[in-house]
C-alpha positions in Angstrom: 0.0 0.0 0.0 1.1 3.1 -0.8 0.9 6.8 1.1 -2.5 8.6 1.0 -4.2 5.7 -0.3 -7.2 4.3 1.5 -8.8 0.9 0.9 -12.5 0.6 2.5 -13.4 -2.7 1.6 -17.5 -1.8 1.7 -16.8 1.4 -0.7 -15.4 -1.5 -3.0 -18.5 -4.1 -2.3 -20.8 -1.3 -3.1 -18.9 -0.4 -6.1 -19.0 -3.8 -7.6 -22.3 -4.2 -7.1 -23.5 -1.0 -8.5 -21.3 -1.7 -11.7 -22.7 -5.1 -12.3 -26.1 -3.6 -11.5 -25.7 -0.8 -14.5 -24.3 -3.8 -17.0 -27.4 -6.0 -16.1 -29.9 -3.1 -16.4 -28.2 -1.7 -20.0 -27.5 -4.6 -21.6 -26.0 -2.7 -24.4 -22.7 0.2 -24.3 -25.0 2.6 -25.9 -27.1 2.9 -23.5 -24.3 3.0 -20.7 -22.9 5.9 -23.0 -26.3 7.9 -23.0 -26.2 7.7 -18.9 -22.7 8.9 -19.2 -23.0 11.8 -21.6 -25.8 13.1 -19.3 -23.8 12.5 -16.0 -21.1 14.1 -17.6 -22.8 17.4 -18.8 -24.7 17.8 -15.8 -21.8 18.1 -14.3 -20.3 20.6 -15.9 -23.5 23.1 -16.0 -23.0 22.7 -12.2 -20.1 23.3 -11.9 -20.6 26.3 -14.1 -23.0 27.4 -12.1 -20.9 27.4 -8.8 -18.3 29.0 -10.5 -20.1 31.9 -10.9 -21.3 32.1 -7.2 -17.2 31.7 -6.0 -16.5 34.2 -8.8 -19.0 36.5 -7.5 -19.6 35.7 -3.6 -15.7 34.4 -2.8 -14.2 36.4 -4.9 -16.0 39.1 -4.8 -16.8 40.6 -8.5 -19.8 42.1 -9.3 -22.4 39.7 -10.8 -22.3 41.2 -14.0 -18.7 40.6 -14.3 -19.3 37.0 -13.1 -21.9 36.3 -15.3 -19.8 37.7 -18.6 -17.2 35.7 -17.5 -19.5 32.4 -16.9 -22.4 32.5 -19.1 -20.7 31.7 -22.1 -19.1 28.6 -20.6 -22.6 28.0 -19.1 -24.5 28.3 -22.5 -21.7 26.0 -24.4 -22.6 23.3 -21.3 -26.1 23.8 -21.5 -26.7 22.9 -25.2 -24.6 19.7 -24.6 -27.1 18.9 -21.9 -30.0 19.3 -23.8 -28.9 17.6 -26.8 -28.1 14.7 -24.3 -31.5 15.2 -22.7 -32.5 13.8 -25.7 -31.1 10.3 -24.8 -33.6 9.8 -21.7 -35.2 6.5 -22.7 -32.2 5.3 -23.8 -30.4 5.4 -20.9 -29.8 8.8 -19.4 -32.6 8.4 -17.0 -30.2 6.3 -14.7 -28.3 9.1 -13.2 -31.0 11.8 -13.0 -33.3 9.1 -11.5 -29.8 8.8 -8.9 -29.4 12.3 -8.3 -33.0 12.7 -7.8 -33.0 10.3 -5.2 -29.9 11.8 -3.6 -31.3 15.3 -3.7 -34.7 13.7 -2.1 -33.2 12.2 1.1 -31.5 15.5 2.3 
């Protein structure tokens, strides 16, 4: 074992079982690749998003100057996302149905 790495035996369990869990419910890469691509932009709209609140609260710009420096980024994410939005019976509902039920039990 090596410095700074941590090995939690359950994190691996759950791991294992939640990958054989997404290759028994897609059957197919294509639909794995449709959850993906909307994981993956959803991601990045977010983190767009809090970008602009550290630019502007942490920071301390002025939110126009935030949002001129973000809302492009923003826009380029958010046209990805809904061009993988697209995807939803195809596979993509798997990790909005996730965060949904992530954001639900808070």
């Amino acid at each position: 074992m090596h410095e700074g790495q941590i090995y939690i035996p359950r994190a691996n369990s759950a791991l294992l079982i939640g990958v054989l869990l997404l290759v028994a419910i897609f059957h197919t890469s294509d639909a794995l690749a449709s959850a993906y691509g909307v994981a993956v932009t959803t991601t990045m709209v977010v983190d767009g998003v809090l970008g602009f609140i550290v630019i502007w609260k942490a920071w301390g710009w002025r939110p126009w100057a935030a949002a001129i420096m973000m809302v492009p980024l923003i826009s380029v994410d958010a046209i990805f996302l809904s061009s993988n939005l697209l995807k939803i019976v195809e596979g993509a509902w798997a990790p909005l149905a996730l965060g949904a039920a992530i954001v639900c039990s808070f």
